[in-house]
N, C-alpha and C positions, 0 to 999 in steps of 0.2 A: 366453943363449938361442940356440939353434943357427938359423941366418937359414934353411934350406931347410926347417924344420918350420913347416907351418902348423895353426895352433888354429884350429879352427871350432864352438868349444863352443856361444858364447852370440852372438848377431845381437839388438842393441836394433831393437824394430818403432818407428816411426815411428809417429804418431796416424793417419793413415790406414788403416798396415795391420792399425794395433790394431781398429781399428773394422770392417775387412773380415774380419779373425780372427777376430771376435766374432760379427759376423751369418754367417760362415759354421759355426760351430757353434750357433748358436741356431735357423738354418733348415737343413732336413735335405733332399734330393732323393729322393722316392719309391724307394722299394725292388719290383722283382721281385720277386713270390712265389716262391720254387724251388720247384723239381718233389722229389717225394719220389722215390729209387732204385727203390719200388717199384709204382709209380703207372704204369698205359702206358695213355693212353687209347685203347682199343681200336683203335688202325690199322690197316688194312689195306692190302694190297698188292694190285695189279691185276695181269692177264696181257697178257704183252709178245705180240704180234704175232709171227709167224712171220719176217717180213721184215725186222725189227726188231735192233737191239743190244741186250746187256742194259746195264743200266745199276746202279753201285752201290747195291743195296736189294732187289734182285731177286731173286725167288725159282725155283728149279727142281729137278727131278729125272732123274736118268739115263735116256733113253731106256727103254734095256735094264733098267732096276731098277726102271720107273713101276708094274709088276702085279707085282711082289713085295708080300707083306707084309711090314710094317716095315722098308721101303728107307728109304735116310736119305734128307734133301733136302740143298741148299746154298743158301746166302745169295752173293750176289755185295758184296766186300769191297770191291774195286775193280775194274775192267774186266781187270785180270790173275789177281785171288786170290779164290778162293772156300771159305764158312767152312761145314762141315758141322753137321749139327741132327738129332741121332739122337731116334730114338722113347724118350720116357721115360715112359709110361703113357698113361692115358686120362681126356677128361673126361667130365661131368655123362650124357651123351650120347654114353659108348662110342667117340669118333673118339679119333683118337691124337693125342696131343700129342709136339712135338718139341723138345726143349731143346739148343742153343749148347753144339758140342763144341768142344775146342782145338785141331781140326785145322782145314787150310786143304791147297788145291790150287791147284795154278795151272791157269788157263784163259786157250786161244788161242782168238780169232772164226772159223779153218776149223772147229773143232769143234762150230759152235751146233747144228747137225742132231745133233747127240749128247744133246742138254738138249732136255725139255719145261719150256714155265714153269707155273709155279704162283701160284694169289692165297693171299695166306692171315692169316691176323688174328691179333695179337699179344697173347697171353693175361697174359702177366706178363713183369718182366725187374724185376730187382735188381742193376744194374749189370754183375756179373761171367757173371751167364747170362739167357739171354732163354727165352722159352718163347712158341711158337707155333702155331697147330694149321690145316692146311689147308683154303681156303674149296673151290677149283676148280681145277682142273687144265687145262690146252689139250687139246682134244683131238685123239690122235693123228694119228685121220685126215685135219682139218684141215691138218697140219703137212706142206708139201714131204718129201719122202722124197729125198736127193742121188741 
């Protein structure tokens, strides 16, 4: 038998640890319910303050693109990337809904005067897309002008 090979097949348990092996399969520790993929209970997003930083969850729209129709919005990813949400139809009530593109941008904090933020409540998500549809908007006037 070569001395630098070690066998770690089989470890005889001791009565003790036979008896701690035992009750630990016999008594189980409460399980979490998990969340189903497709399950979002209706969260909502609030609107950041003018003076404010965004912060990752945050929602906004392009200054310049806010009175388009069907301007996309952005989600803020992290305090540098932001994940775009293009209009993909309409609900019950004709507002638009926006579904989770795979794009992303980067954003710098001199540019906040460029973004209005937005609230908005999160209609469905199944992991790989979210779908969201705007509560409120900041309004412009409101917002410092640089």
């Amino acid at each position: 038998m070569d001395p630098f090979c070690l066998n770690f097949r089989h470890k005889r348990l001791g009565s003790d640890d036979e008896e701690e092996f035992e009750y630990r399969n016999a008594v189980s520790t409460p399980k979490k319910p998990k969340k189903s993929a497709g399950s979002v209970p209706f969260q909502t997003t609030s609107i950041v303050p003018a003076d404010q930083d965004f912060k990752p969850g945050d929602f906004v729209i392009l200054r310049d693109e806010e009175k388009h129709d069907k301007a996309p919005i952005w989600r803020f990813d992290s305090k540098t990337l932001v994940q775009r949400f293009n209009v993909s139809g309409n609900d019950e009530n004709g507002e638009y809904l926006y579904r989770s593109a795979n794009q992303y941008s980067g954003y710098i904090p001199t540019n906040r005067h460029k973004y209005v933020s937005i609230a908005v409540k999160f209609v469905s998500s199944d992991g790989a897309n979210t779908v969201v549809k705007i509560l409120k908007s900041m309004d412009i006037r409101a917002a410092p002008d640089p």
